[in-house]
N, CA, C and O atoms as a MOPAC input file, in Angstrom:
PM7 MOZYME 1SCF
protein

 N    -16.68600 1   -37.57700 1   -24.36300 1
 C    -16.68300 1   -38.57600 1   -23.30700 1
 C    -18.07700 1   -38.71500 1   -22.70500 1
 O    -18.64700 1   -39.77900 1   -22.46000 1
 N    -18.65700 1   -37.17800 1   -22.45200 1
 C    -20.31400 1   -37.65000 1   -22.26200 1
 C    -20.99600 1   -38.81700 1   -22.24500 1
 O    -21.59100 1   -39.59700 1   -21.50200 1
 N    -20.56100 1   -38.55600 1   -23.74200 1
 C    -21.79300 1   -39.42300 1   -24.66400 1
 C    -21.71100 1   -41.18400 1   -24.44100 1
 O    -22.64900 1   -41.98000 1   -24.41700 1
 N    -20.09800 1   -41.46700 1   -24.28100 1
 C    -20.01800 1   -42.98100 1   -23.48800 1
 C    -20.39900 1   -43.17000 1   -21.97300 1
 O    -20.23700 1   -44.25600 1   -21.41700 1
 N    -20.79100 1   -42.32500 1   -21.47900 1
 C    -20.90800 1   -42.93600 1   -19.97600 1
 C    -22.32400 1   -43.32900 1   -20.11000 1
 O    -23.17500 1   -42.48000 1   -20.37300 1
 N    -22.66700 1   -44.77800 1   -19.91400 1
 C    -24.24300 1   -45.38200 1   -19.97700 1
 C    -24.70400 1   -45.17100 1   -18.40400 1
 O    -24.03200 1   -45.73300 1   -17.53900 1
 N    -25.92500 1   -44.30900 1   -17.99700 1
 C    -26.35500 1   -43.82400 1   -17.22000 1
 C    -25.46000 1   -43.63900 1   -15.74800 1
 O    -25.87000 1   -44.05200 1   -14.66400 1
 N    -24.48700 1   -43.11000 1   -15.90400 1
 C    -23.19800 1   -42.75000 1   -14.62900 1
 C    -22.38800 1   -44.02400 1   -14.63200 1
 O    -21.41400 1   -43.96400 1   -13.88200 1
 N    -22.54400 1   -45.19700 1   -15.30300 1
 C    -21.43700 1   -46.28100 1   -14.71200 1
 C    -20.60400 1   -45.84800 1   -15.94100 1
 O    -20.75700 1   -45.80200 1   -17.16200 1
 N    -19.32000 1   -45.45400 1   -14.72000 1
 C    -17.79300 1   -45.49200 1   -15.87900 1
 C    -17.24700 1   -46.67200 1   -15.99400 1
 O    -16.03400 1   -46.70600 1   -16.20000 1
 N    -17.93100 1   -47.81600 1   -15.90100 1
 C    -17.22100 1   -48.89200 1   -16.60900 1
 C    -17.67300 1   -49.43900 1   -18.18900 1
 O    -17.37700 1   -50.49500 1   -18.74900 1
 N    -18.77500 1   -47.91900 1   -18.82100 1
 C    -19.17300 1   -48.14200 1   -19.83800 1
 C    -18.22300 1   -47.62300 1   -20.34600 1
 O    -18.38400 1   -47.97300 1   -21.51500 1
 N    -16.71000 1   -46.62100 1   -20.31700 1
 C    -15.78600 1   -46.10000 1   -21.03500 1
 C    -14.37600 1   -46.85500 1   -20.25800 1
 O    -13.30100 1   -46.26200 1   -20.16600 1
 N    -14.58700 1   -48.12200 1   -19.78300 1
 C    -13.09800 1   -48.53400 1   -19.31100 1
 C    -12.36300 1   -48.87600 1   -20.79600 1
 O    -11.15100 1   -48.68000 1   -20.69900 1
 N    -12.75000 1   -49.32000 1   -22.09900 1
 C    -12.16000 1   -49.78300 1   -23.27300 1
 C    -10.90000 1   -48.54900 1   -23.56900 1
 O     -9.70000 1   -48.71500 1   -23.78900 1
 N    -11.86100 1   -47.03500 1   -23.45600 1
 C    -10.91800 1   -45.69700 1   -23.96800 1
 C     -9.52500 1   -46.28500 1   -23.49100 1
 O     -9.30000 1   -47.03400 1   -22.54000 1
 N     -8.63700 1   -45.72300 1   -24.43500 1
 C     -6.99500 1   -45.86000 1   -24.36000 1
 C     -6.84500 1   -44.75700 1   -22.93400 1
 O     -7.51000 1   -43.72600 1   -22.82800 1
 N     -6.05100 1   -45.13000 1   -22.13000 1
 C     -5.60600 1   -44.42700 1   -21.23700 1
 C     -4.69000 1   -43.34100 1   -22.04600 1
 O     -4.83600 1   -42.18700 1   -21.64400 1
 N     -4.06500 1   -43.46700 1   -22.77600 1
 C     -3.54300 1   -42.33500 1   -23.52100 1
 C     -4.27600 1   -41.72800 1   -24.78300 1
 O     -3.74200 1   -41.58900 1   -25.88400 1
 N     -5.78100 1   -41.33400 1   -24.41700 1
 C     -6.21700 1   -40.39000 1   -24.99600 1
 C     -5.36800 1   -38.95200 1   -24.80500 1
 O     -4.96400 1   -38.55600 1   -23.71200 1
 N     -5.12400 1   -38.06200 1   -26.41400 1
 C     -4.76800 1   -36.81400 1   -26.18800 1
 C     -5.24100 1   -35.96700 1   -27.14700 1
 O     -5.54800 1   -36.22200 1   -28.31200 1
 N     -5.27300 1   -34.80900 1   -26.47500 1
 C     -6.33600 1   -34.04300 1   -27.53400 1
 C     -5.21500 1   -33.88000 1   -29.05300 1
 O     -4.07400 1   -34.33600 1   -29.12800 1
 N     -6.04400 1   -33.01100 1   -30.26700 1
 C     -5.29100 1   -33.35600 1   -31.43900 1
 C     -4.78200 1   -32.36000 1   -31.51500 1
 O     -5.62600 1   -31.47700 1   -31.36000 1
 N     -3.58700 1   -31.87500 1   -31.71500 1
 C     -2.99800 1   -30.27200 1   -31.94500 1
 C     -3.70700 1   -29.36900 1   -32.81000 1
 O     -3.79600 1   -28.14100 1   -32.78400 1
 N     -4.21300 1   -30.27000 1   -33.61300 1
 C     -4.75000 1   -29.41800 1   -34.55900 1
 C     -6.41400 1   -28.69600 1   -33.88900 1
 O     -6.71300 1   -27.61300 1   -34.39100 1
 N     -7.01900 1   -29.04700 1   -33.24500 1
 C     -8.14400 1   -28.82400 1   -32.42400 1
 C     -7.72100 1   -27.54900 1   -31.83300 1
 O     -8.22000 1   -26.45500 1   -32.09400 1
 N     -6.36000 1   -27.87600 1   -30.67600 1
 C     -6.16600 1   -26.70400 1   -30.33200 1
 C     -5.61900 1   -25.73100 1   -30.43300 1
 O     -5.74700 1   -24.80900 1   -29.62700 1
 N     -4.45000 1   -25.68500 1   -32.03000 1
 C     -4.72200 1   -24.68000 1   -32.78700 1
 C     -5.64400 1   -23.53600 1   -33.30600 1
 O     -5.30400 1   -22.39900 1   -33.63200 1
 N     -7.17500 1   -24.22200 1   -33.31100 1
 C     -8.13000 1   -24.10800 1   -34.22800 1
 C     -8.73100 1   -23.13200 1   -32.92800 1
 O     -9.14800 1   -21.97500 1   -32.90600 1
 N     -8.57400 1   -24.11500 1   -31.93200 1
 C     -9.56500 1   -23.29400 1   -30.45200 1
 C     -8.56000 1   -21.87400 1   -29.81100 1
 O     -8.97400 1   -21.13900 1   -28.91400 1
 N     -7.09700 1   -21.69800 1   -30.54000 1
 C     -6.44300 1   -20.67400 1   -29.71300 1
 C     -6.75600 1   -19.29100 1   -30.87300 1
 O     -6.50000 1   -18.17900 1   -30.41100 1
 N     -7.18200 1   -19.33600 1   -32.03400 1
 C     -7.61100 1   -18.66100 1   -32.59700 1
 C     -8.53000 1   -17.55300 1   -32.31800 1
 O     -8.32600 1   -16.49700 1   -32.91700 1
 N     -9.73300 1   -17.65500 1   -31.31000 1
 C    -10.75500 1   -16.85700 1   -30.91900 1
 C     -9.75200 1   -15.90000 1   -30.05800 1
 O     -8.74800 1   -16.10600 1   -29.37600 1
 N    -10.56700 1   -14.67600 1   -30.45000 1
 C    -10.20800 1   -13.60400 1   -29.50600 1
 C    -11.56100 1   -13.03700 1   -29.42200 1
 O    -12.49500 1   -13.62000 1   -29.97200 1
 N    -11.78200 1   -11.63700 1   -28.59400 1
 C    -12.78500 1   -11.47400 1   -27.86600 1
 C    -13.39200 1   -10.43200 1   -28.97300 1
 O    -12.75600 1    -9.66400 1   -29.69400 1
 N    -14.47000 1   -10.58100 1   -28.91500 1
 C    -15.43000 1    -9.58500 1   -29.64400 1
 C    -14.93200 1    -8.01700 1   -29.46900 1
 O    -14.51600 1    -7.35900 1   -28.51500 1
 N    -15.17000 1    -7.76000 1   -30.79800 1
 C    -14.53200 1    -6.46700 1   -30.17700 1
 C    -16.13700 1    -5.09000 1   -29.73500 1
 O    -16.06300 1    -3.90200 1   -29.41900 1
 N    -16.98900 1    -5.71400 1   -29.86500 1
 C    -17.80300 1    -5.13600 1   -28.32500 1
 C    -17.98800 1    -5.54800 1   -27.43300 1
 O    -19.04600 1    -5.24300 1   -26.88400 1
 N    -17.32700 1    -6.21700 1   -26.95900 1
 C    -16.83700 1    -6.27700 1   -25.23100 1
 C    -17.94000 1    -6.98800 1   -24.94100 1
 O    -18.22200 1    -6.98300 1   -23.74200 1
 N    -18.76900 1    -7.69400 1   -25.75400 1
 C    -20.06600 1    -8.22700 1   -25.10700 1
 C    -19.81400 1    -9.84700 1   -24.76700 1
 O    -20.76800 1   -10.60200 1   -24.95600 1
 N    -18.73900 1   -10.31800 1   -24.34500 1
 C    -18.40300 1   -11.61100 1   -23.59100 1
 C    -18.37500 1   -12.66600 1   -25.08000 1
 O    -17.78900 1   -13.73100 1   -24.88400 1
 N    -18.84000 1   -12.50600 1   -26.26000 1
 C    -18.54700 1   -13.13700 1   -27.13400 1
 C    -17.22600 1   -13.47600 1   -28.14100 1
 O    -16.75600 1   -12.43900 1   -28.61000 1
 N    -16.75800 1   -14.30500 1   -28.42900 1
 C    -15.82600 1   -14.22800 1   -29.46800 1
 C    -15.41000 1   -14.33100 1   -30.63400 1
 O    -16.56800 1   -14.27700 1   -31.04800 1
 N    -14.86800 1   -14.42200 1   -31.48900 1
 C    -14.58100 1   -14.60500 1   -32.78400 1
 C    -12.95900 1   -14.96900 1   -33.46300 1
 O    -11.78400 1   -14.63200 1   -33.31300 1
 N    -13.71400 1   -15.78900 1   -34.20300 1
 C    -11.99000 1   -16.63200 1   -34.80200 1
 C    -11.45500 1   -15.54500 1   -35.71300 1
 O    -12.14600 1   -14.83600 1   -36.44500 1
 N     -9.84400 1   -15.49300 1   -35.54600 1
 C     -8.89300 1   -14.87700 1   -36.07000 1
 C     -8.08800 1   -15.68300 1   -36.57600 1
 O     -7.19100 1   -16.17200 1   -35.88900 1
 N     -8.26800 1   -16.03000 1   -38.07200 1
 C     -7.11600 1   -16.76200 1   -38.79500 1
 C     -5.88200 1   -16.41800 1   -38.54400 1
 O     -5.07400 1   -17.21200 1   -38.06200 1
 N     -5.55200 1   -14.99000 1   -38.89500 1
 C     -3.80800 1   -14.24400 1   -38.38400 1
 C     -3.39400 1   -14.94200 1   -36.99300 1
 O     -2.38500 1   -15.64500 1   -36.94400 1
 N     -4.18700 1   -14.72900 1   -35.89300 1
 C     -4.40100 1   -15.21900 1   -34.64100 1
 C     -3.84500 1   -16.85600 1   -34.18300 1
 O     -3.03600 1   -17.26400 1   -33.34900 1
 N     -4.68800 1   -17.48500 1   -35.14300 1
 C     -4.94500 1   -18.98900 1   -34.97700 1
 C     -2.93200 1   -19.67400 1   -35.97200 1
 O     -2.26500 1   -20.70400 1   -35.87900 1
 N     -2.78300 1   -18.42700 1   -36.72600 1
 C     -1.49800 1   -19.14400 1   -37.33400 1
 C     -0.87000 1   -18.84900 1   -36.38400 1
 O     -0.51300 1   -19.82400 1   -35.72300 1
 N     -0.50700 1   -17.69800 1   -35.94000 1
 C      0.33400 1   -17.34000 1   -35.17500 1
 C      0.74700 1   -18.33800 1   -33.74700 1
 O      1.84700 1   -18.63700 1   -33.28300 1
 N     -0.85900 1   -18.73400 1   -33.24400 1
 C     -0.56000 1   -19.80900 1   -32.07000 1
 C      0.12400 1   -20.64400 1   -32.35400 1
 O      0.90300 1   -21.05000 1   -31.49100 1
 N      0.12700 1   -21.32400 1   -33.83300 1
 C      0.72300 1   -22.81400 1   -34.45500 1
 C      1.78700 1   -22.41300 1   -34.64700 1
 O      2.64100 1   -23.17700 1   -35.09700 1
 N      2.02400 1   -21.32600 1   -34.41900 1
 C      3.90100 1   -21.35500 1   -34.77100 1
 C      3.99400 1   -21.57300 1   -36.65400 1
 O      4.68500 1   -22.43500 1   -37.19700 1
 N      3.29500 1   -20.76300 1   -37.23800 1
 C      2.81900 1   -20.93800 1   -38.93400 1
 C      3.60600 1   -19.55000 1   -39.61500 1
 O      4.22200 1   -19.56100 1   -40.68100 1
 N      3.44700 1   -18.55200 1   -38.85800 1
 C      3.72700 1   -16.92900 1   -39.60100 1
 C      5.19600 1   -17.33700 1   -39.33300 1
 O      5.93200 1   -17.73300 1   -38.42900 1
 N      5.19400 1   -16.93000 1   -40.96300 1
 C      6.74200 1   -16.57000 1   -40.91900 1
 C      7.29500 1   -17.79000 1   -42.05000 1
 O      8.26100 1   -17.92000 1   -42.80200 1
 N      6.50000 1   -18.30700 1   -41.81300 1
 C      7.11900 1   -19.98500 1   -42.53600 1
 C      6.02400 1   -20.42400 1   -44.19800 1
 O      4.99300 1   -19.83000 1   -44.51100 1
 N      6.49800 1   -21.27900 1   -44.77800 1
 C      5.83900 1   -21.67500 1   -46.12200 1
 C      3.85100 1   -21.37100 1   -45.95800 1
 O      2.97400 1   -21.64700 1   -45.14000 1
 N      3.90300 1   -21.01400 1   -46.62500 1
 C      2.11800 1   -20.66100 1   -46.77600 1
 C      1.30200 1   -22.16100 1   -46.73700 1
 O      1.81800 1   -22.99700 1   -47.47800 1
 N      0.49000 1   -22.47300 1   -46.22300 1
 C     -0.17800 1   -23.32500 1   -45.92700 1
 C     -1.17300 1   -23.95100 1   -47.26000 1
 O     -2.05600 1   -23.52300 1   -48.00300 1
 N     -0.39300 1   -25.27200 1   -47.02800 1
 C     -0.84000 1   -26.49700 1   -48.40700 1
 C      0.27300 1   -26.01600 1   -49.56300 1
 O     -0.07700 1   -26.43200 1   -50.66700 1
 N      1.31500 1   -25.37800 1   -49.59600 1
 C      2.12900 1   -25.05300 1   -50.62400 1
 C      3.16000 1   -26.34700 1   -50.18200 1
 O      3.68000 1   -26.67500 1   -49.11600 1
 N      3.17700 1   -26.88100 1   -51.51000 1
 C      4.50700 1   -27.85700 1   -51.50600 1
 C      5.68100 1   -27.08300 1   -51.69200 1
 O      6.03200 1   -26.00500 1   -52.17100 1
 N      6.21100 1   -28.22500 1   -51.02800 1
 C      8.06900 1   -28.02800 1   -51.05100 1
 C      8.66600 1   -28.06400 1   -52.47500 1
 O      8.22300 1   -28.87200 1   -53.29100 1
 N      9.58300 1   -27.27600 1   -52.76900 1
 C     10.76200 1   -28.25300 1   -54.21200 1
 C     10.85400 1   -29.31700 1   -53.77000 1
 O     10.89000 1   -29.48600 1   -52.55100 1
 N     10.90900 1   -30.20200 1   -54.53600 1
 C     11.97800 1   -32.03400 1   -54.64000 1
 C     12.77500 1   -31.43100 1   -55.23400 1
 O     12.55400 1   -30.69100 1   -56.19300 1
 N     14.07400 1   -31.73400 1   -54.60900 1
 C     15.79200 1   -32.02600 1   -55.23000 1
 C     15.44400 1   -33.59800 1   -55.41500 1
 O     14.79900 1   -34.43500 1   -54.78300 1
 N     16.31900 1   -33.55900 1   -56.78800 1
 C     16.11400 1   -34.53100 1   -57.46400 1
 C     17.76500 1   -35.02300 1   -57.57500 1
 O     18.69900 1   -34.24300 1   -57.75800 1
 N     17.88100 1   -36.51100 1   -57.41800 1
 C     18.93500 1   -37.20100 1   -56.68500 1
 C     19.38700 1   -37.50500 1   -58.69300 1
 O     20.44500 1   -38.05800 1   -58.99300 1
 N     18.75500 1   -37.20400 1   -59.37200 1
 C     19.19100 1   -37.72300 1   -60.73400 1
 C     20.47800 1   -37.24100 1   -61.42700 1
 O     20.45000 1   -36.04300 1   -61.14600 1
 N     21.46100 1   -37.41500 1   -62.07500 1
 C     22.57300 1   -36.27100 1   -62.35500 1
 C     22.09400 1   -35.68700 1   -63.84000 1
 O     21.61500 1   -36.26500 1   -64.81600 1
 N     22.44500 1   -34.22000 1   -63.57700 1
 C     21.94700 1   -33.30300 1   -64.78000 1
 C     23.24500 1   -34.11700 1   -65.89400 1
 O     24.28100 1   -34.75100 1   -65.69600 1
 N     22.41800 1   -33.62700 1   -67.17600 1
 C     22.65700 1   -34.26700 1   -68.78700 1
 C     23.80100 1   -32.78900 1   -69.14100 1
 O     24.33800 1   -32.67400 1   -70.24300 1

């Protein structure tokens, strides 16, 4: 949003959709970090972490297709 405001007038971002929302997938990606583990205020992404927020563990492995049942009658 910064980057549209032309020198403080917010009528350079009146076009934005009033229903801007962030993308789930963003904040999936951002609940992933956990804290360094030397305590030095930094963090680091945890894939295990980041599935777990999405509600992912436990369920089909990620990019694995489904079976198709096939509506055809067996011969």
């Amino acid at each position: 949003m910064r980057l549209l405001i032309n020198g403080g007038d917010w009528n350079t971002v009146a076009y934005v959709a009033a229903k801007l929302r962030r993308n789930k997938y963003n904040v999936w990606y951002f609940k992933g970090y956990k804290d360094h583990p030397d305590g030095d205020g930094s963090k680091i992404w945890d894939y295990n972490k980041a599935k777990r927020e999405a509600g992912l563990d436990g369920k089909r492995k990620l990019g694995s297709k489904k079976k198709s049942t096939s509506n055809k009658k067996q011969k």
